[in-house]
matplotlib code that plots the C-alpha trace (Angstrom):
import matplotlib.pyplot as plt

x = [-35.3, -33.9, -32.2, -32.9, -29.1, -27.0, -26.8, -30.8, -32.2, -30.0, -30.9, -34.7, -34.7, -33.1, -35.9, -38.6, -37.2, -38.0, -41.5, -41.4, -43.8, -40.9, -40.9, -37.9, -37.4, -35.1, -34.9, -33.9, -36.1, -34.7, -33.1, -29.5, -29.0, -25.2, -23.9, -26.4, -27.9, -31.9, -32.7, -30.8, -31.9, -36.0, -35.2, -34.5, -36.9, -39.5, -38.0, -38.6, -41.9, -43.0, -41.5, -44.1, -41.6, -43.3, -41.1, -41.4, -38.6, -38.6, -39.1, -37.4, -37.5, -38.1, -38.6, -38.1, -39.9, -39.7, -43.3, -44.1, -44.3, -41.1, -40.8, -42.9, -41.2, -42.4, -42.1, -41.3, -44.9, -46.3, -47.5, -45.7, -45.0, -45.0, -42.1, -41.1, -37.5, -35.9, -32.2, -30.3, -28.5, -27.1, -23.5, -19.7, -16.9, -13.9, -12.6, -8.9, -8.5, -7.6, -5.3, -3.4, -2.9, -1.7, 0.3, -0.9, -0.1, -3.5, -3.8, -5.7, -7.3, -5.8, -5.9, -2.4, -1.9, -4.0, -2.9, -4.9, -7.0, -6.0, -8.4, -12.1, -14.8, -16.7, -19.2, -22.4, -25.5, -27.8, -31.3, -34.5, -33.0, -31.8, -27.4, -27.0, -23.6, -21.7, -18.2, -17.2, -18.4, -22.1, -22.1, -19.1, -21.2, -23.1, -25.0, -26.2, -26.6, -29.2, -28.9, -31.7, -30.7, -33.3, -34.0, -35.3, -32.2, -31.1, -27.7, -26.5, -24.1, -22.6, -20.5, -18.4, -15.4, -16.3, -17.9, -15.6, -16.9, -17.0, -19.4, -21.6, -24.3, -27.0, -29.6, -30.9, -31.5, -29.5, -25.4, -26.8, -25.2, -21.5, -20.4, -21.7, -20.5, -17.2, -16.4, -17.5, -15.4, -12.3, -13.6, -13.6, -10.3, -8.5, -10.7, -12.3, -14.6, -17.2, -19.7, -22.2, -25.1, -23.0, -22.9, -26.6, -27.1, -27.7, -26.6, -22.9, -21.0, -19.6, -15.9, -16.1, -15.8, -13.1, -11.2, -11.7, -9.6, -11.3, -10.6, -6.7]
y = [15.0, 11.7, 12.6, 15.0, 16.3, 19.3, 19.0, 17.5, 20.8, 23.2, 22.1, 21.5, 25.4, 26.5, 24.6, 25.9, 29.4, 29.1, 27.8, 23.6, 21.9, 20.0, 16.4, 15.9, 11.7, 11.2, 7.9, 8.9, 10.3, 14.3, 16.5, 16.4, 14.2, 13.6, 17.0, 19.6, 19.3, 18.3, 21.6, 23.4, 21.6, 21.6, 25.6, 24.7, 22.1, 24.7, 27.1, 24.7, 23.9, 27.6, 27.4, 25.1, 21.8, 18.5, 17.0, 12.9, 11.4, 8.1, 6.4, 4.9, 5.1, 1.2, 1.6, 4.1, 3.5, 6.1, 7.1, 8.9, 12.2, 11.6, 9.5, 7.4, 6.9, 4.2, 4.4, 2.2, 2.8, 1.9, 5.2, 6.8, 10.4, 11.2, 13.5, 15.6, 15.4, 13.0, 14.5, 12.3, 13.9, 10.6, 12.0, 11.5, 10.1, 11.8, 10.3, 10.2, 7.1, 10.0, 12.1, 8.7, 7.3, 10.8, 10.8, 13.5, 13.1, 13.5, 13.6, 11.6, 8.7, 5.7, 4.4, 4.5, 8.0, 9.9, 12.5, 13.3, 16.9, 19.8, 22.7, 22.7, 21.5, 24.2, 24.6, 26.4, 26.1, 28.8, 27.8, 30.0, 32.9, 31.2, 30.6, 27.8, 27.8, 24.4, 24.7, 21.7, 18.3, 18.2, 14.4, 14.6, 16.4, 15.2, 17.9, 20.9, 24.8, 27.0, 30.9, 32.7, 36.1, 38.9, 38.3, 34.8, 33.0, 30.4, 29.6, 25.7, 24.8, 21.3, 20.4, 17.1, 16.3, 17.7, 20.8, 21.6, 23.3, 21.3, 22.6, 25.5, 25.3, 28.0, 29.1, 32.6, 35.2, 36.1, 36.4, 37.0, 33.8, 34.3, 36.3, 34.1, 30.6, 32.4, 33.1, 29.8, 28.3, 29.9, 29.1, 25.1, 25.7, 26.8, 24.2, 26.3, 25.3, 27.9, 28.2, 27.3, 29.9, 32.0, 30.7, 30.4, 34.1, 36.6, 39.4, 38.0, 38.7, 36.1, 38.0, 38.7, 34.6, 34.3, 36.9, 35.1, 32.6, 29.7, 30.3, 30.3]
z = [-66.8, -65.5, -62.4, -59.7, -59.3, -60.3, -63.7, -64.5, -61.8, -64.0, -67.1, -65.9, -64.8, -67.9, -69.9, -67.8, -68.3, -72.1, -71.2, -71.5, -69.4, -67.1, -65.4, -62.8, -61.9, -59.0, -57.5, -54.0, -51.5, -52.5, -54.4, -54.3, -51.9, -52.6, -51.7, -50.2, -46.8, -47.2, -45.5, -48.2, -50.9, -49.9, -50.9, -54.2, -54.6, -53.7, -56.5, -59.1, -58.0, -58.1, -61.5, -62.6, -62.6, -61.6, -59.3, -58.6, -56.2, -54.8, -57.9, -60.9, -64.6, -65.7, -69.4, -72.2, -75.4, -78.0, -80.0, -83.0, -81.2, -78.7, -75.5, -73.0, -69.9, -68.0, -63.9, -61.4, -59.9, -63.3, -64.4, -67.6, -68.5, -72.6, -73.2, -76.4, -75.2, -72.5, -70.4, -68.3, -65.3, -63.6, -62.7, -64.3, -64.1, -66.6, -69.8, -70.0, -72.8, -75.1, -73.0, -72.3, -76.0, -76.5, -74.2, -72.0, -68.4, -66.0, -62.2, -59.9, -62.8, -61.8, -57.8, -58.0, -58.3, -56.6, -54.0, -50.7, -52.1, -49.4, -50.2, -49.0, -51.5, -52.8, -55.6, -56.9, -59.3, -60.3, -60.5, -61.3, -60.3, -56.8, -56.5, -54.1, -52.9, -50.7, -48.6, -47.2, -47.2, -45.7, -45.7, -43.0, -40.4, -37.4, -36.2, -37.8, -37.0, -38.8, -39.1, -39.9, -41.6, -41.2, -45.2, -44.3, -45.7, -44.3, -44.0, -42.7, -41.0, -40.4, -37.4, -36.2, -34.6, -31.3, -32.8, -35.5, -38.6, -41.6, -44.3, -44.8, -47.3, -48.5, -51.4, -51.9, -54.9, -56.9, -55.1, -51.7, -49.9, -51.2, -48.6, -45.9, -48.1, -48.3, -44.6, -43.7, -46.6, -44.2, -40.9, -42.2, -43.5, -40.2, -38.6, -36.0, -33.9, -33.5, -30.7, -32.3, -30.6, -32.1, -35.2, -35.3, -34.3, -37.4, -35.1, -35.0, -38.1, -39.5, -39.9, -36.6, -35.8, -38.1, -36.2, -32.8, -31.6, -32.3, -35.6, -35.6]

ax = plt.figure().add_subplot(projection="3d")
ax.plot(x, y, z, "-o")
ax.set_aspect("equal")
plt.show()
């Protein structure tokens, strides 16, 4: 897999499940480095390791050359990797030429018309057997909060503006961080600001903040 983001991990653990001997490329330094907090996403790099995936960031792919039994991938390093199948997971942007010679009006594709988004950012990927779950954007925070719940999960926080909450990130098995992601997902969105002791105590419910006034 070309690509160490959402789509090349999911479809890395999904091959891995059905027993393929899986390479992961990433040019940055980390995982996901575009969405999910390092902290957050060193739990999931750790999944796919114990999954058996080799991963290599911090380098490049600078050749493909295709063989008689698949791929060689050449690295920027110089070594090379020979591959049965090669996946790219190097992000998207929508394609809207059709909808537009048909006719069909779409939101938000030209710079023109595009409208300020007023809900908070939230998304998810399941990953060998791990949901990682994001509210907010972690890349607008500038000092983070850790809770440690008694399971050993983690759950991230990201402040700014003066201590306001801004995103809330998390990975655990199976559903176990919705309910956390969830409540945090409606703290950001009255923009409380939290103490954050608080918020880093597993002790202290999380709907219990939300019903202080900090969060109205």
């Amino acid at each position: 897999m070309i690509g160490g983001g959402f789509i090349g991990l999911e479809l890395a653990a999904s091959a891995a499940a059905l027993g393929c001997r899986v390479t992961v490329v990433e040019l940055g330094p980390r995982l996901m480095s575009r969405g999910v907090p390092a902290r957050v996403a060193a739990v999931m790099a750790g999944r796919h390791v114990q999954a058996g995936v080799d991963i290599r960031c911090g380098t490049g792919v600078t050749g493909l050359a295709e063989t008689a039994s698949g791929v060689t991938i050449t690295l920027a390093e110089g070594t090379a990797i020979e591959a049965d199948v090669v996946g790219a997971g190097v992000g998207a942007v929508p394609e809207t030429s059709l909808a537009w010679a048909a006719g069909i009006e779409t939101a938000g594709t030209r710079l023109d018309d595009v409208e300020p988004y007023a809900g908070v950012p939230w998304f998810w990927s399941d990953q060998h057997g791990y949901t990682l779950q994001v509210a907010g954007l972690a890349s607008a925070a500038d000092r983070e909060v850790v809770r440690v719940r008694p399971d050993g999960v983690e759950i991230w926080f990201g402040l700014a503006d003066g201590g306001r909450l801004v995103a809330a990130a998390a990975a655990g098995p199976g559903n176990s961080v919705a309910r956390d992601i969830k409540l945090a997902e409606m703290l950001i969105a009255r923009r409380a600001t939290p103490d954050p002791a608080v918020l880093a105590d597993p002790g202290i419910a999380l709907k219990s903040v939300l019903r202080s006034p900090v969060a109205r």
